[in-house]
N, CA, C, O and CB atoms as a CASP TS submission, in Angstrom:
PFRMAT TS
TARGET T0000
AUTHOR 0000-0000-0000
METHOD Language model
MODEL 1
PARENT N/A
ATOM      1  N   UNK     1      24.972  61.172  63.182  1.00  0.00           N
ATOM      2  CA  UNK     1      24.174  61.042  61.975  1.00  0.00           C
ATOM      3  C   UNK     1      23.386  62.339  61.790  1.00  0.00           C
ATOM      4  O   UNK     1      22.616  62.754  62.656  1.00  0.00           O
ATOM      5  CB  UNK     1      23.221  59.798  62.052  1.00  0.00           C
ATOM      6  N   UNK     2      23.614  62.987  60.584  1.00  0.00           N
ATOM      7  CA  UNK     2      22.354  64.111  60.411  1.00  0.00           C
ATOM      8  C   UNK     2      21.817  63.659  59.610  1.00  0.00           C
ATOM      9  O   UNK     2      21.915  62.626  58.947  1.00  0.00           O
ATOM     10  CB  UNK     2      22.499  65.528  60.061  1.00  0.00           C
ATOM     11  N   UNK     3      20.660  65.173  59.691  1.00  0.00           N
ATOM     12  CA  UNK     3      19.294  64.987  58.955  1.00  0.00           C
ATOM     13  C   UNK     3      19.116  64.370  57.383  1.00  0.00           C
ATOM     14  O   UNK     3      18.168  63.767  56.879  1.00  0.00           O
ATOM     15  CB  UNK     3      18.708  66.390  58.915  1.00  0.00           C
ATOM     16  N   UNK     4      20.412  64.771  56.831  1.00  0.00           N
ATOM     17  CA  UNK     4      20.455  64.270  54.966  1.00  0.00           C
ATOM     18  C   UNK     4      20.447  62.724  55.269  1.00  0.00           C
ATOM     19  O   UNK     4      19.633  62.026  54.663  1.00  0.00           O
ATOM     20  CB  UNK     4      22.252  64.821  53.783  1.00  0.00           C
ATOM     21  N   UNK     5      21.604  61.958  56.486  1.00  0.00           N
ATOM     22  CA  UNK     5      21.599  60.816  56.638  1.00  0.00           C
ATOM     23  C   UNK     5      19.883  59.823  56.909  1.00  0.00           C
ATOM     24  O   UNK     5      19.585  58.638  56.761  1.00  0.00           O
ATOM     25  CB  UNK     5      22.617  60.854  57.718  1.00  0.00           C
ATOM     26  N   UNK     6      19.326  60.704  57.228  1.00  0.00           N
ATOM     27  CA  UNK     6      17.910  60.503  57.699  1.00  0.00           C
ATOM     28  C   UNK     6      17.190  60.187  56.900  1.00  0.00           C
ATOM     29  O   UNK     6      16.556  59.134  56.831  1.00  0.00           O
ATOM     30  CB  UNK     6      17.315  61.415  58.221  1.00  0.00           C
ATOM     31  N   UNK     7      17.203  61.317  55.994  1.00  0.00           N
ATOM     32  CA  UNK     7      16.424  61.253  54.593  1.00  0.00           C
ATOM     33  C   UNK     7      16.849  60.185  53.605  1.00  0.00           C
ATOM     34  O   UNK     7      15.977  59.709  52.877  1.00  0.00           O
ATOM     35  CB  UNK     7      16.588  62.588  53.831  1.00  0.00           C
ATOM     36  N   UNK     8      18.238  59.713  53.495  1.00  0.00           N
ATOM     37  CA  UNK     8      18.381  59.140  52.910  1.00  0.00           C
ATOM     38  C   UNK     8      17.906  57.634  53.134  1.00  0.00           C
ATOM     39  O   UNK     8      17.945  56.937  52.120  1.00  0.00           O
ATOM     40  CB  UNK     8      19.309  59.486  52.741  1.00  0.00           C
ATOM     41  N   UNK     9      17.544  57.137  54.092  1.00  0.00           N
ATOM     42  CA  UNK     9      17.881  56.302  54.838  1.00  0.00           C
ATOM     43  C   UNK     9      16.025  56.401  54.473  1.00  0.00           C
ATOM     44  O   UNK     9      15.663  55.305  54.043  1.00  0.00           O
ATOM     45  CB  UNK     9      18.942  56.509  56.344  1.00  0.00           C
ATOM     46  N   UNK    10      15.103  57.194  54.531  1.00  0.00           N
ATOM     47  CA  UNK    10      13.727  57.131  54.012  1.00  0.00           C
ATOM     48  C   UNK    10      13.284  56.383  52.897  1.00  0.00           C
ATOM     49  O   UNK    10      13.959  56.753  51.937  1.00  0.00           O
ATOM     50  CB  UNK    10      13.369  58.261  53.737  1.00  0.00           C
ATOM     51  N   UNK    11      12.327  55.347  52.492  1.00  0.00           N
ATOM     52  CA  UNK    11      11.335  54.876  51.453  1.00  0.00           C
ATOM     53  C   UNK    11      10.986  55.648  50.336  1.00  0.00           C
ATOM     54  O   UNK    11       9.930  56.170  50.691  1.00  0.00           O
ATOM     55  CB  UNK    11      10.186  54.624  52.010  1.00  0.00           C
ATOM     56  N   UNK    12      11.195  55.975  49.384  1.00  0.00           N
ATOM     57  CA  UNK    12      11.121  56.903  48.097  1.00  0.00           C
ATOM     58  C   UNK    12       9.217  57.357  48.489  1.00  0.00           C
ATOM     59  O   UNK    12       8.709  58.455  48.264  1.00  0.00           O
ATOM     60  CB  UNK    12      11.557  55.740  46.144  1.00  0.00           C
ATOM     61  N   UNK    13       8.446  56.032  49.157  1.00  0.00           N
ATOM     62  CA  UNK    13       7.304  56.369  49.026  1.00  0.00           C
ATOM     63  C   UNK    13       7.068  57.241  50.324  1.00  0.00           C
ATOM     64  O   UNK    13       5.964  57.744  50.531  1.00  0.00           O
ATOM     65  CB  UNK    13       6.462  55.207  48.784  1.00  0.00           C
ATOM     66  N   UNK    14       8.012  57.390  51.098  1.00  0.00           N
ATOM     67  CA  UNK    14       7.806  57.961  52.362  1.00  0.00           C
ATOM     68  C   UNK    14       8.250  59.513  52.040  1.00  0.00           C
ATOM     69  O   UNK    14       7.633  60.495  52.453  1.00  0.00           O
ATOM     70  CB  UNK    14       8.699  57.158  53.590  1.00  0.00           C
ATOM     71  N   UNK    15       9.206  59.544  51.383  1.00  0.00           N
ATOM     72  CA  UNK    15       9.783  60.805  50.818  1.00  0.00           C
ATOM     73  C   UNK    15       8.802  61.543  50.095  1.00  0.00           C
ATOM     74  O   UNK    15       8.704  62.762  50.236  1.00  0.00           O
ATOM     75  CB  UNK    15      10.930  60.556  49.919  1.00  0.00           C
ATOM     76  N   UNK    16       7.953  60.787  49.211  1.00  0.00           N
ATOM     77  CA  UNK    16       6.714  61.680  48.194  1.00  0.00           C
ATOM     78  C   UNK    16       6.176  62.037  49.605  1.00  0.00           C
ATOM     79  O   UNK    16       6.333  63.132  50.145  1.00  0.00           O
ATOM     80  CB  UNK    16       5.355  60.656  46.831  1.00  0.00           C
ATOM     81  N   UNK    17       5.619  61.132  50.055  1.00  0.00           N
ATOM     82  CA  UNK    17       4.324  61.636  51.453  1.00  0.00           C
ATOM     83  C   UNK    17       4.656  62.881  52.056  1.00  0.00           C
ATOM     84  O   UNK    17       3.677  63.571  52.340  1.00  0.00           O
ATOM     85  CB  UNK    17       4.247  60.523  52.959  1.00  0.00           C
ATOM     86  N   UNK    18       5.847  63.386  52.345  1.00  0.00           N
ATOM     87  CA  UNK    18       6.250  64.277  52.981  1.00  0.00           C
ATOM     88  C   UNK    18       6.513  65.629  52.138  1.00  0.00           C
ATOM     89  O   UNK    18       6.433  66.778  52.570  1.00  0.00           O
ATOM     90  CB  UNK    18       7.276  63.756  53.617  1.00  0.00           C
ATOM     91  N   UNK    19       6.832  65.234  50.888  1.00  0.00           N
ATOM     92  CA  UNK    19       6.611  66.290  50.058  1.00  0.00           C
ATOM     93  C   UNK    19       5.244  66.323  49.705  1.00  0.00           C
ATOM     94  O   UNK    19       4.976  67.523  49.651  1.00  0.00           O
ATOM     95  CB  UNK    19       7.426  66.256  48.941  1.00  0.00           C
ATOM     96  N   UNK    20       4.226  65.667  49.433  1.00  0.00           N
ATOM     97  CA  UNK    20       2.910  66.044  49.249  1.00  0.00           C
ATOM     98  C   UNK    20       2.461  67.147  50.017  1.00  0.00           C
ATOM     99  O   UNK    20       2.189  68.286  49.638  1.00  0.00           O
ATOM    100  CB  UNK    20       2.118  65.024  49.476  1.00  0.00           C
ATOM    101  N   UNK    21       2.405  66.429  51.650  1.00  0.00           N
ATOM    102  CA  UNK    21       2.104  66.848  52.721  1.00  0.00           C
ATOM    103  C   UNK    21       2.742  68.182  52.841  1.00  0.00           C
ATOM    104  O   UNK    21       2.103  68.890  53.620  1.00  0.00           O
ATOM    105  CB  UNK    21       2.393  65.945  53.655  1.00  0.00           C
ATOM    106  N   UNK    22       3.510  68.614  52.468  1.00  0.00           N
ATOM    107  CA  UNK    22       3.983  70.385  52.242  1.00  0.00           C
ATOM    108  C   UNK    22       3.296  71.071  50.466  1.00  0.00           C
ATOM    109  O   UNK    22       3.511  72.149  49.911  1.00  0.00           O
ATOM    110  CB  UNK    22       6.366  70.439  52.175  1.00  0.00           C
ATOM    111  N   UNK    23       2.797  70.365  50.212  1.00  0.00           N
ATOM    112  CA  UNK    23       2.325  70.718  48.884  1.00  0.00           C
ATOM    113  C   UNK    23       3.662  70.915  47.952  1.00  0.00           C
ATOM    114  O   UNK    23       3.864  72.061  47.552  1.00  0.00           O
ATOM    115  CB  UNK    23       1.373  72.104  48.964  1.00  0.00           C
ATOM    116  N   UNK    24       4.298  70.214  47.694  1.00  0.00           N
ATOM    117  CA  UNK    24       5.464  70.314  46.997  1.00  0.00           C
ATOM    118  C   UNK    24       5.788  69.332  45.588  1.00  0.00           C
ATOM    119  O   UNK    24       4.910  68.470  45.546  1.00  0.00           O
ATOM    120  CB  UNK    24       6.433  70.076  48.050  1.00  0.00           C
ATOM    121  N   UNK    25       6.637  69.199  44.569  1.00  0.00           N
ATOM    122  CA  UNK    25       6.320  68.358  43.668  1.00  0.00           C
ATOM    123  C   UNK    25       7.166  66.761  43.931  1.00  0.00           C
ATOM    124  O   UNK    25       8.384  66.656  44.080  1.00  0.00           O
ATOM    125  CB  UNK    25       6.649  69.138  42.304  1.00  0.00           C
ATOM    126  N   UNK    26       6.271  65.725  43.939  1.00  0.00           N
ATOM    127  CA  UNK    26       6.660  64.936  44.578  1.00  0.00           C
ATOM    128  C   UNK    26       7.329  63.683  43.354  1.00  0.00           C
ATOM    129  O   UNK    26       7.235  62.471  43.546  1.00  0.00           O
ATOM    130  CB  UNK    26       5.489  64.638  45.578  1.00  0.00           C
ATOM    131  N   UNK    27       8.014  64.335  42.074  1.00  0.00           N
ATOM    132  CA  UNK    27       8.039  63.210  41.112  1.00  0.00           C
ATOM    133  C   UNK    27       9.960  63.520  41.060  1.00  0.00           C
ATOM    134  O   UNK    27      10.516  64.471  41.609  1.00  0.00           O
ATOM    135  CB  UNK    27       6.807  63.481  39.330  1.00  0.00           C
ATOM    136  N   UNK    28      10.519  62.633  40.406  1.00  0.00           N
ATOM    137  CA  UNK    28      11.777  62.328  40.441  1.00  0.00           C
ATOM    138  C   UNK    28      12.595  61.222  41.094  1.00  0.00           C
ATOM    139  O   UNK    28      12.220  60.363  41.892  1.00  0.00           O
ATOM    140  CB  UNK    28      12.142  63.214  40.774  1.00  0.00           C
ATOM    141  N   UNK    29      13.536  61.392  40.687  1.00  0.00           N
ATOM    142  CA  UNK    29      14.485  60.211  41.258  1.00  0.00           C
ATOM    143  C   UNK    29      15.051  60.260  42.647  1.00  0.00           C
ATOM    144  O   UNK    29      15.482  61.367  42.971  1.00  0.00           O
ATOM    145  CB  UNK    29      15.690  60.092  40.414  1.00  0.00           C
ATOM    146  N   UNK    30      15.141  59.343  43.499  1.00  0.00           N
ATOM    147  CA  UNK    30      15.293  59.404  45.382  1.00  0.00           C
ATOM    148  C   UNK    30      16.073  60.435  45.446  1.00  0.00           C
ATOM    149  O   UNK    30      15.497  61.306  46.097  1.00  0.00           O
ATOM    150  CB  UNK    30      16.086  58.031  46.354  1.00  0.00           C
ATOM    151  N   UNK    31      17.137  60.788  45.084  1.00  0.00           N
ATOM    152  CA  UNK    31      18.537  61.949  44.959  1.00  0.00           C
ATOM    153  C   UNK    31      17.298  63.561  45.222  1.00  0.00           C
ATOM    154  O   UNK    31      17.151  64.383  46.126  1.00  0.00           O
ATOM    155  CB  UNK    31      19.708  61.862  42.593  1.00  0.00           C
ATOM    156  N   UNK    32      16.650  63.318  43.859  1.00  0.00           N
ATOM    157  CA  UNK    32      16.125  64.995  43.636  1.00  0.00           C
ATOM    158  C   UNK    32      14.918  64.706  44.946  1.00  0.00           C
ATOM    159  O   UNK    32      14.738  65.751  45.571  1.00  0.00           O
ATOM    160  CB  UNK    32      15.236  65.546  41.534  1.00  0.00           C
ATOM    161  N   UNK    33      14.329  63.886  45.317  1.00  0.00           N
ATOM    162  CA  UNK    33      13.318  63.844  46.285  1.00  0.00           C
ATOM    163  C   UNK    33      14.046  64.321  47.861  1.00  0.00           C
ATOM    164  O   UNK    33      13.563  65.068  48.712  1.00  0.00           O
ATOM    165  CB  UNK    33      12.657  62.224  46.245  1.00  0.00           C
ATOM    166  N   UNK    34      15.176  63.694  47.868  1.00  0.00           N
ATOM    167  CA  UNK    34      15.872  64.072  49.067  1.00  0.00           C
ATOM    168  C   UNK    34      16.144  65.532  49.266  1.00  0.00           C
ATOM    169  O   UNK    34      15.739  66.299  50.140  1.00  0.00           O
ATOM    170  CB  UNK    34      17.097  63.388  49.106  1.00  0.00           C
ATOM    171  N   UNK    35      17.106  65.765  48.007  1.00  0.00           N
ATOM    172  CA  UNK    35      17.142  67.366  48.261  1.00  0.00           C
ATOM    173  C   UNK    35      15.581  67.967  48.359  1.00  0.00           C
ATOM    174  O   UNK    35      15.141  67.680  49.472  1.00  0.00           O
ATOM    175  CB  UNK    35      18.005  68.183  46.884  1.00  0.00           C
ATOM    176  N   UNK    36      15.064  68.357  47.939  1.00  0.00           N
ATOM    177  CA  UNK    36      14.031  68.906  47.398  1.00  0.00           C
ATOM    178  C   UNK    36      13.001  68.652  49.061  1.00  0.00           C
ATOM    179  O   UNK    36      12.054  69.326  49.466  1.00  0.00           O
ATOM    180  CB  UNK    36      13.550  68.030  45.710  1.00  0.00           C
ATOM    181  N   UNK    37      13.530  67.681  49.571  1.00  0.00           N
ATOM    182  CA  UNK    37      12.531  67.575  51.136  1.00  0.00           C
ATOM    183  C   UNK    37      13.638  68.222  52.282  1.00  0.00           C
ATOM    184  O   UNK    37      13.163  68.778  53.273  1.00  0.00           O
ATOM    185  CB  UNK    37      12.026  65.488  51.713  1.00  0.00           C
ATOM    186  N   UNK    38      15.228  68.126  52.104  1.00  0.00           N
ATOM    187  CA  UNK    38      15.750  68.477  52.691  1.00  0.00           C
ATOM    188  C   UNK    38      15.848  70.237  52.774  1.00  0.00           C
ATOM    189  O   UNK    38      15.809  70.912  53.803  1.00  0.00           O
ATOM    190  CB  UNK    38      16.579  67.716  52.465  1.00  0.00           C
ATOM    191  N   UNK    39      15.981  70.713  51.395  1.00  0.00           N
ATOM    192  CA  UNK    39      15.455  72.252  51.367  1.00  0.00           C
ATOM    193  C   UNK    39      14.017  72.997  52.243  1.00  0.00           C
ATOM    194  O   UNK    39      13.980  74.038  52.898  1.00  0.00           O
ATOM    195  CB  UNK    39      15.137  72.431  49.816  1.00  0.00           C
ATOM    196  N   UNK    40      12.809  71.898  51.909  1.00  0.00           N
ATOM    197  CA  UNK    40      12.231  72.279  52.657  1.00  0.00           C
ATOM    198  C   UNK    40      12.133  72.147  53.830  1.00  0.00           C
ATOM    199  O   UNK    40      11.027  72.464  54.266  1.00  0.00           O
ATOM    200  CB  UNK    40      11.636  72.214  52.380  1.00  0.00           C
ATOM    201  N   UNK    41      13.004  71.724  54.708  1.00  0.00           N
ATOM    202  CA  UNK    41      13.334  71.741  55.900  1.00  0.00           C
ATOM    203  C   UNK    41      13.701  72.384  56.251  1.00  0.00           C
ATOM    204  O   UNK    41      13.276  72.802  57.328  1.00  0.00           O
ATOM    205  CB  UNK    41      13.767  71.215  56.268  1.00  0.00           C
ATOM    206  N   UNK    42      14.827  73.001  55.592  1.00  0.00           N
ATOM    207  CA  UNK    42      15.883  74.008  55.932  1.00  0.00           C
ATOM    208  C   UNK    42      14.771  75.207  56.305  1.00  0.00           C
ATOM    209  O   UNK    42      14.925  75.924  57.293  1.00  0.00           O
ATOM    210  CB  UNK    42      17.103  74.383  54.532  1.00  0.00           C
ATOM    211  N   UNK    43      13.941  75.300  55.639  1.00  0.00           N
ATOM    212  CA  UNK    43      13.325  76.831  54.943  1.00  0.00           C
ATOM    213  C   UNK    43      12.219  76.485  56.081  1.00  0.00           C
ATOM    214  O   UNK    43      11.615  77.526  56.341  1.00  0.00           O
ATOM    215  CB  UNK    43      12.699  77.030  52.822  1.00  0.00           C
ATOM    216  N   UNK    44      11.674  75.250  56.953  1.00  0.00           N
ATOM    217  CA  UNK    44      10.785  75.485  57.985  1.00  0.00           C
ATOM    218  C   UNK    44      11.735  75.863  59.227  1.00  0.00           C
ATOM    219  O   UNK    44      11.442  76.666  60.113  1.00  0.00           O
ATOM    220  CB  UNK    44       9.824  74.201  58.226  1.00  0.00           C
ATOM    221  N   UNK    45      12.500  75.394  59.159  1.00  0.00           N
ATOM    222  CA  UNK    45      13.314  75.957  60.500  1.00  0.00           C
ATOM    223  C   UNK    45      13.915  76.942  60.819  1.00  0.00           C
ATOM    224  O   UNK    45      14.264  77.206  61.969  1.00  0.00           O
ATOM    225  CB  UNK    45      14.118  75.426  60.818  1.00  0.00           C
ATOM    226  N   UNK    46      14.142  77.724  59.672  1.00  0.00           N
ATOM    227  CA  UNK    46      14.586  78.859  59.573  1.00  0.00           C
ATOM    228  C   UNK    46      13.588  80.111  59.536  1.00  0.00           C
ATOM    229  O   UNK    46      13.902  81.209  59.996  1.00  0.00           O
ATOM    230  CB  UNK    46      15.330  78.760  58.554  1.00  0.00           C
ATOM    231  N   UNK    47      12.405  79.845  58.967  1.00  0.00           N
ATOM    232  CA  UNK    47      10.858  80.698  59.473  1.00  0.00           C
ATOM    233  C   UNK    47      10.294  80.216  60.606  1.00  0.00           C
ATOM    234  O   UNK    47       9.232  80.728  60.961  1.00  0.00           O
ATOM    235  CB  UNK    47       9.580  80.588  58.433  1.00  0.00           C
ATOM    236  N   UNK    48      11.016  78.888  61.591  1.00  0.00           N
ATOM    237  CA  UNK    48      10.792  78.795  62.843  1.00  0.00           C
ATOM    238  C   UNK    48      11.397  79.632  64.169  1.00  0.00           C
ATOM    239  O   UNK    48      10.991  80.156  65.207  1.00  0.00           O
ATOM    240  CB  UNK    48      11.021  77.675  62.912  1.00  0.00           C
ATOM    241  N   UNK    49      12.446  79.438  63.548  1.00  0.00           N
ATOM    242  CA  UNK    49      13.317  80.282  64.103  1.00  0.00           C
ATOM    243  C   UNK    49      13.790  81.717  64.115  1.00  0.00           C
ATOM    244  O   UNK    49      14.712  82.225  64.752  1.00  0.00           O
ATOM    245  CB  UNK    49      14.015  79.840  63.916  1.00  0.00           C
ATOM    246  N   UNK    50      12.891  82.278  63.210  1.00  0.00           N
ATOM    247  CA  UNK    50      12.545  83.505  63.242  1.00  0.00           C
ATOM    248  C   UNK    50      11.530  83.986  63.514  1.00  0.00           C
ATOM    249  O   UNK    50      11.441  85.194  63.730  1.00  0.00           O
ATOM    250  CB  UNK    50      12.710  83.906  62.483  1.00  0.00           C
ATOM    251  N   UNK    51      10.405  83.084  63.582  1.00  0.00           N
ATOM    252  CA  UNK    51       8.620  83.523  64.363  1.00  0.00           C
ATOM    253  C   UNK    51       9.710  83.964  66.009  1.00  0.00           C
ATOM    254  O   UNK    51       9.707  85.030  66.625  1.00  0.00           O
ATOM    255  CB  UNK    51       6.796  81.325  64.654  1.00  0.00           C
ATOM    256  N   UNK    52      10.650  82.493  66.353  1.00  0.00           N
ATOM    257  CA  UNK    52      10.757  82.923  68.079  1.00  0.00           C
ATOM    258  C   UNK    52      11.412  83.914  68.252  1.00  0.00           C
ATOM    259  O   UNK    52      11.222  84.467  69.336  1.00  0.00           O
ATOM    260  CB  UNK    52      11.416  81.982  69.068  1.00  0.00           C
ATOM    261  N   UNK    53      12.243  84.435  67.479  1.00  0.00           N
ATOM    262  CA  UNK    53      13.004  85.618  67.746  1.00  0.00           C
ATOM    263  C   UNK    53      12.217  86.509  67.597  1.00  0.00           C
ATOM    264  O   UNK    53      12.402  87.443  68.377  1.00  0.00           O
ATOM    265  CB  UNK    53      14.103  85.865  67.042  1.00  0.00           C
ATOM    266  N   UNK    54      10.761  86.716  66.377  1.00  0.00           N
ATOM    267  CA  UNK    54      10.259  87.999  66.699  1.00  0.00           C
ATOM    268  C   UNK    54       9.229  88.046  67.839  1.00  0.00           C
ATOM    269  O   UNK    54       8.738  89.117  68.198  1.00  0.00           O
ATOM    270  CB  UNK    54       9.687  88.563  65.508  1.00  0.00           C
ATOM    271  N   UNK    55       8.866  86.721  68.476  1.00  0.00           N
ATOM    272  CA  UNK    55       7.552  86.876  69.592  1.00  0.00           C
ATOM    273  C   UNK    55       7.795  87.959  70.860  1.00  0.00           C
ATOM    274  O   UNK    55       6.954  88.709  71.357  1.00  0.00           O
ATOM    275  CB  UNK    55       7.264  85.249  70.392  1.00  0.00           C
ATOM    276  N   UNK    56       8.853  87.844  71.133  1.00  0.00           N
ATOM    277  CA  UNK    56       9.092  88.807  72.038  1.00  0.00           C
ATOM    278  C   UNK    56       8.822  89.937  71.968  1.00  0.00           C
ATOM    279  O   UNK    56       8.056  90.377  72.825  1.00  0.00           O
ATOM    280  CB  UNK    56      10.007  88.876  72.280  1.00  0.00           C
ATOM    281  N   UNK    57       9.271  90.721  71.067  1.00  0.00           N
ATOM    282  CA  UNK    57       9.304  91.793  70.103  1.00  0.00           C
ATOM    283  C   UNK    57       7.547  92.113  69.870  1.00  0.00           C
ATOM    284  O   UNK    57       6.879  93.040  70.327  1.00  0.00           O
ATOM    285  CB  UNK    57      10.238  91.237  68.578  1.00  0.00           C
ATOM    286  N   UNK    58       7.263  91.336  69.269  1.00  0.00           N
ATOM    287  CA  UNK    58       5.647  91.678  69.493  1.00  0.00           C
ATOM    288  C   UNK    58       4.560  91.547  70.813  1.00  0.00           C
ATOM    289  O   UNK    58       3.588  92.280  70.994  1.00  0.00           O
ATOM    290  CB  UNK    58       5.037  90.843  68.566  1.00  0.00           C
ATOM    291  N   UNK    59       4.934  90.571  71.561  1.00  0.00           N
ATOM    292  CA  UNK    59       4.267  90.134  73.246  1.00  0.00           C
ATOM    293  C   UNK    59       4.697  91.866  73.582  1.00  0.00           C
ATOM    294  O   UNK    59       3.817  92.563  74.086  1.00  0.00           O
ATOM    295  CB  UNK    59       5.441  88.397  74.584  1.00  0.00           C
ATOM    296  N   UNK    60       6.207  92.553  73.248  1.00  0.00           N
ATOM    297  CA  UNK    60       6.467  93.954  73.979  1.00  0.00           C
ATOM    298  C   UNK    60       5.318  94.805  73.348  1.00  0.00           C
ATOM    299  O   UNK    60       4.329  95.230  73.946  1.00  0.00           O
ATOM    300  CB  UNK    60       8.113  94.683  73.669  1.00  0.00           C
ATOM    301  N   UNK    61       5.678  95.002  71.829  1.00  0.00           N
ATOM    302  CA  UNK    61       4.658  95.762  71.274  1.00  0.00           C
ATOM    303  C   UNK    61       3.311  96.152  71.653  1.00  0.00           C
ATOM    304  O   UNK    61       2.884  97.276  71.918  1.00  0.00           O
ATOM    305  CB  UNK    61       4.513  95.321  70.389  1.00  0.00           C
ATOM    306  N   UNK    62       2.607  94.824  71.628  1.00  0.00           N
ATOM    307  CA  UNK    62       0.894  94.582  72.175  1.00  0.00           C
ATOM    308  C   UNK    62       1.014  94.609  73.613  1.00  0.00           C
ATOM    309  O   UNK    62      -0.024  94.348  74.221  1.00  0.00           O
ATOM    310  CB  UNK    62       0.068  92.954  71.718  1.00  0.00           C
ATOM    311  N   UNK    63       2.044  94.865  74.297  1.00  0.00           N
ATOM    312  CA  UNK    63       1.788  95.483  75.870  1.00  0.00           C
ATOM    313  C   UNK    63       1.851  96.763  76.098  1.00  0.00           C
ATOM    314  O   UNK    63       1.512  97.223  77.188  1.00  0.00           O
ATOM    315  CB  UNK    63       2.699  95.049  76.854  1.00  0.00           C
ATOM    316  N   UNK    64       2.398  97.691  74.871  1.00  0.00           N
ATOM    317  CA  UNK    64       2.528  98.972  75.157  1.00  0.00           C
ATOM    318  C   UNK    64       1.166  99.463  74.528  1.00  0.00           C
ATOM    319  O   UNK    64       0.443 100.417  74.813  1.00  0.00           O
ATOM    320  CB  UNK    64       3.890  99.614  74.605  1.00  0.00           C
ATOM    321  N   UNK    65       1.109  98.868  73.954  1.00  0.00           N
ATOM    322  CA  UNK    65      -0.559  99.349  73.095  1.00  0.00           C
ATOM    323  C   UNK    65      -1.562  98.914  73.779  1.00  0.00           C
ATOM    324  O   UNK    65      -2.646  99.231  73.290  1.00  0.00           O
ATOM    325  CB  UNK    65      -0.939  98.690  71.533  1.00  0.00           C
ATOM    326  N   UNK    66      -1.629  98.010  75.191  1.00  0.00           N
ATOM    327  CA  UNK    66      -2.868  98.112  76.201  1.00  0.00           C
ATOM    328  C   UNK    66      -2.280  99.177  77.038  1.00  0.00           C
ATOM    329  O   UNK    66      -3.158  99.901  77.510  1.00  0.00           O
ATOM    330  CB  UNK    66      -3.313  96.643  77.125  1.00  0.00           C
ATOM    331  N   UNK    67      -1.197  99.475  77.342  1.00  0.00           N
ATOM    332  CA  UNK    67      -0.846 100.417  78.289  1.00  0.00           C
ATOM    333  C   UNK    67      -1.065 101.849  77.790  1.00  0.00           C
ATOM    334  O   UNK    67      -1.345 102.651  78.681  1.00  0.00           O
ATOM    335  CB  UNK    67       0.537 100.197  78.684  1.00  0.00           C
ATOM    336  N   UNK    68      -0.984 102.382  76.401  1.00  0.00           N
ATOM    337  CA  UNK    68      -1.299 103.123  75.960  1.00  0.00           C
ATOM    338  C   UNK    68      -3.097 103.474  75.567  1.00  0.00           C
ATOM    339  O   UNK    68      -3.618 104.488  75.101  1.00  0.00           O
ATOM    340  CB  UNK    68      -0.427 102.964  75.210  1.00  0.00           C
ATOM    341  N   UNK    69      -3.679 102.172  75.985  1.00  0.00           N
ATOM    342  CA  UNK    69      -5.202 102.630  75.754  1.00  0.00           C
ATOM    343  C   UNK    69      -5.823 101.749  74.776  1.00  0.00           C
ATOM    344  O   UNK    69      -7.028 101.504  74.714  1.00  0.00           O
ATOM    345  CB  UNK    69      -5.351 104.151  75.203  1.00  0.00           C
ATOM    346  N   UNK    70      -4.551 101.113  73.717  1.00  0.00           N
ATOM    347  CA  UNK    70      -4.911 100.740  72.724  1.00  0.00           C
ATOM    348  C   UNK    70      -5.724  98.742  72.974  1.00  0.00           C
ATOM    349  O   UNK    70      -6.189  98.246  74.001  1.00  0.00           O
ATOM    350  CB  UNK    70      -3.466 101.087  71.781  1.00  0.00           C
ATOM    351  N   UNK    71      -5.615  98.293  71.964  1.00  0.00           N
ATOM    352  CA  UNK    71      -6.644  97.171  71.874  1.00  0.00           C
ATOM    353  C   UNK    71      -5.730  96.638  72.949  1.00  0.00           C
ATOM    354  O   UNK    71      -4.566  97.036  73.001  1.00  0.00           O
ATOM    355  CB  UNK    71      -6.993  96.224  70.325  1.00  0.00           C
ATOM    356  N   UNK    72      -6.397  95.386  74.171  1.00  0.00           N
ATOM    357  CA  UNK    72      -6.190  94.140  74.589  1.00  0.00           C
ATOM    358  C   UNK    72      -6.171  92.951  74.078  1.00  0.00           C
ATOM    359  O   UNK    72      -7.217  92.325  74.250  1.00  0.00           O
ATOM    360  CB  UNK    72      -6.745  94.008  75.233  1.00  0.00           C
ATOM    361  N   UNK    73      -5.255  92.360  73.443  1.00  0.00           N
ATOM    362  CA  UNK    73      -5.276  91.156  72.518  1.00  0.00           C
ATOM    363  C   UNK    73      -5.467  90.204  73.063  1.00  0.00           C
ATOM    364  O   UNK    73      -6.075  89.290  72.507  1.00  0.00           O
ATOM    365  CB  UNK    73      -4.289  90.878  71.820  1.00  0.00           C
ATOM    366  N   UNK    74      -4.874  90.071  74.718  1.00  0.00           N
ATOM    367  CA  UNK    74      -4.565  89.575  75.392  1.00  0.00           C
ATOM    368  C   UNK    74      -6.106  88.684  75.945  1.00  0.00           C
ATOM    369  O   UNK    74      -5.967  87.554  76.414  1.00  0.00           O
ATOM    370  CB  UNK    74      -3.746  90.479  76.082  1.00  0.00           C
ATOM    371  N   UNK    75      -7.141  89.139  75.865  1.00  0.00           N
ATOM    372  CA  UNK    75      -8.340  88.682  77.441  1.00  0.00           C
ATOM    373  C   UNK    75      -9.376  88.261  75.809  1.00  0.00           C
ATOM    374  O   UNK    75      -9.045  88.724  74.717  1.00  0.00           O
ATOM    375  CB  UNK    75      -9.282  90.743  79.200  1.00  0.00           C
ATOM    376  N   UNK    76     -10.568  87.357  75.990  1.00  0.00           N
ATOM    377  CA  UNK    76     -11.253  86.875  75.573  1.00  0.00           C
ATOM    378  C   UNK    76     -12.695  86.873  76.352  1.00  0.00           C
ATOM    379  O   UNK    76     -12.978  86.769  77.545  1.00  0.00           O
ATOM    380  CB  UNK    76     -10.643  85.941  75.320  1.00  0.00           C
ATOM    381  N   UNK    77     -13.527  87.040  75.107  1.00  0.00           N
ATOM    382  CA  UNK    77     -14.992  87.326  75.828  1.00  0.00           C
ATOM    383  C   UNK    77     -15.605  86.172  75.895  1.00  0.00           C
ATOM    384  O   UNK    77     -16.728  86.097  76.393  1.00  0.00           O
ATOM    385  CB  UNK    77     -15.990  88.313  75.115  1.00  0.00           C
TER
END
């Protein structure tokens, strides 16, 4: 079963909630509510999944810049 099966399978009133809750427009018929929550899914997992690919990339960055002198991001006062 995937995720569209999921959604579909959701309460029209459960479907608004979740589009609210992303600030999104929550009026239409179950069909356009589905897509319209399923897009925004797509589009969190895919800026999820690109924060983890760049953390590394930056954890390297902000280690060469304490090693170089520059700020410690790292320690808290």
């Amino acid at each position: 079963m995937g995720a569209s099966d999921d959604l579909q399978r959701m309460r029209v009133a459960d479907l608004r909630d979740e589009l609210a809750r992303r600030s999104l427009d929550t009026g239409g018929l179950k069909a356009a509510l589905v897509s319209r929550l399923a897009k925004a899914l797509r589009s969190e997992k895919e800026t999820s999944s690109s924060r983890r690919e760049a953390e590394p990339q930056i954890r390297e960055r902000e280690r060469g810049e304490t090693a170089r002198g520059g700020v410690d991001r790292t320690t808290t006062r």
